[in-house]
C-alpha positions, 0 to 999 in steps of 0.5 A, spaced: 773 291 625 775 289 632 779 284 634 773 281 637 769 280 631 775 277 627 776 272 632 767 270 631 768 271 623 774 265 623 770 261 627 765 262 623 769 259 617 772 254 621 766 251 622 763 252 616 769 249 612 769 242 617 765 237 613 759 234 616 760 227 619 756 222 616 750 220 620 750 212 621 745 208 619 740 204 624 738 199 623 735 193 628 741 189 627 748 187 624 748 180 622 755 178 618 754 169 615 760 167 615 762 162 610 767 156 610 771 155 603 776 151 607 779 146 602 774 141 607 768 145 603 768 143 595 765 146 590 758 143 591 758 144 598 760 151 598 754 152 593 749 149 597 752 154 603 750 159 598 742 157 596 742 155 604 742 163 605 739 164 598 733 160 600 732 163 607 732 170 605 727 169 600 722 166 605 716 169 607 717 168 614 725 171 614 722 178 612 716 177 616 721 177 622 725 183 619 719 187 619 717 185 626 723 190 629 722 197 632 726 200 625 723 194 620 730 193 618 736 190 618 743 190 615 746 183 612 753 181 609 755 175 607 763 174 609 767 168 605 773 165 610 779 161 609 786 160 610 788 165 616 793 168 613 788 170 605 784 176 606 777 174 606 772 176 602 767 180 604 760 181 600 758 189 602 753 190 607 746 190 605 739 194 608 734 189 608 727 192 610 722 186 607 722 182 600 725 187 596 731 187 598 731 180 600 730 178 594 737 183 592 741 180 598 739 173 595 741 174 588 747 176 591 748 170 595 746 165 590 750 168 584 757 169 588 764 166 586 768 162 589 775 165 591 779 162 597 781 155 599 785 152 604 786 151 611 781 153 617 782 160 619 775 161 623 779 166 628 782 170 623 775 169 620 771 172 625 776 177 626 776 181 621 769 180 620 768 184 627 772 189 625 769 190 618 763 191 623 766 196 626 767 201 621 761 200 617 757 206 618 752 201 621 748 201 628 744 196 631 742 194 638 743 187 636 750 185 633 750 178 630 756 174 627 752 167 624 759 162 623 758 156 618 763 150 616 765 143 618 771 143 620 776 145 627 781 150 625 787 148 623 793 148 628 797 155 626 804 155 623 805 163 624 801 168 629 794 169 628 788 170 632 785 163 633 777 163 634 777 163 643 780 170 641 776 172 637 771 170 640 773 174 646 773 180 641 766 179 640 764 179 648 767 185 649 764 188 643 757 185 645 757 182 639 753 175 639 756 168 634 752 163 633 753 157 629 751 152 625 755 145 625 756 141 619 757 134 621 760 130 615 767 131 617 768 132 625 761 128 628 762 133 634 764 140 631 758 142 634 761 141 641 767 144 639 763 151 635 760 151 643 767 151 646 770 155 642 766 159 638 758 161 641 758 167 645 754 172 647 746 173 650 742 168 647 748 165 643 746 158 640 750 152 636 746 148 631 747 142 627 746 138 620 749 132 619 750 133 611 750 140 606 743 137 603 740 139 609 743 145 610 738 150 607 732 148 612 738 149 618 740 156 616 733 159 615 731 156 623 737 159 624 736 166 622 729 167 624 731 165 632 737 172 630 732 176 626 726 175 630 727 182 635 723 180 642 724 174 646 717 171 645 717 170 639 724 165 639 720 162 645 715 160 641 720 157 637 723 153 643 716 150 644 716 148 636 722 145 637 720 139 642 717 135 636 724 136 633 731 133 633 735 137 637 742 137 632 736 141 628 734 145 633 741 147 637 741 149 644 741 156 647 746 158 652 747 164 655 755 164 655 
């Protein structure tokens, strides 16, 4: 055997012993519901976030909406946040193609534990929740980090990422958050999560005065991120004129 032949038949085993690099999932859009469990949030509140986000994933519409897409599914996590410095809770990314597994998410959502409390860490939060997106297999056009909560963040003890670097994060990424204020605590967090925390295309801010409205909020809310063709989310728009505009939001470009 010449040297020739040696030098084809290394290579040859070179490629064969290199493992195959995983095929990425694609999916017609990443979406993480990030959810305050701050010391601001109790227990009763937390849990109507939860049923907020069960409720709407059970919804005929949502799974219609998500299979309007050009693949017909999406992929879903839910990220629990806190205290800045506590790591945050992560759900696990789920496929969701329609009732089935919407119901699977759902189940999920509603049955979840509460583990963290204390100060309002919303930039670590989204943070991390962006890099969790980087590595999780997953490929979308469309990437959406979905914020709830009722307060501002706390004022740092130590360095952290606070939520205008995050959010400055998520623009280079092409990663769009929007948000759902809850209005028990700060009147005007809603004019805060615009300054500090929406970005990207088709970026919006809404609001609900109390938790108990809080499941109708997110299901409005998710049917504008899920829904994948501008017209549709027009159509919204027009419905939106019979409605209080803290329901609703307002949509910006920033």
């Amino acid at each position: 055997m010449n040297i020739r032949c040696i030098l084809v038949l290394f290579a040859v085993l070179m490629v064969a012993a290199t493992p195959a690099r995983a095929q990425e999932t694609v999916v017609d859009l990443e979406l993480a519901l990030a959810v305050d469990a701050s010391a601001s949030v109790d227990d009763a509140e937390f849990r109507l976030q939860l049923d907020g986000i069960a409720y709407a994933f059970r919804d005929p519409e949502i799974h219609a909406a998500i299979e309007s897409g050009q693949l017909g599914r999406i992929a879903v996590t839910m990220v629990v946040w806190a205290e800045a410095k506590i790591p945050k809770d992560f759900a696990g990314w789920f496929i969701v193609d329609g009732a089935t597994t919407a119901e699977q998410f759902a189940d999920l959502v509603q049955t979840y534990p509460r583990r963290l409390t204390g100060g309002t860490g919303l930039g670590e939060g989204i943070a991390k929740t962006i890099a969790d997106m980087d590595k999780n297999g997953i490929t979308a056009e469309r990437l959406v980090i979905d914020v709830s909560g009722d307060g501002e963040e706390t004022a740092p003890r130590d360095f952290i990422v606070m939520a205008t670097q995050a959010r400055a994060m998520a623009r280079a990424r092409g990663i769009t958050i929007n948000g759902l204020a809850v209005l028990n605590e700060v009147p005007d967090l809603d004019d805060w999560y615009r300054r500090h925390v929406q970005t990207g295309a088709r970026s919006f801010v809404m609001s609900v005065q109390r938790y108990e409205d809080f499941a109708l909020a997110m299901r409005r809310k998710l049917l504008r991120e899920i829904e994948p063709l501008p017209e549709l989310s027009m159509r919204f728009h027009d419905a939106c004129r019979s409605m209080p505009v803290a329901i609703c939001g307002t949509l910006a470009s920033n």
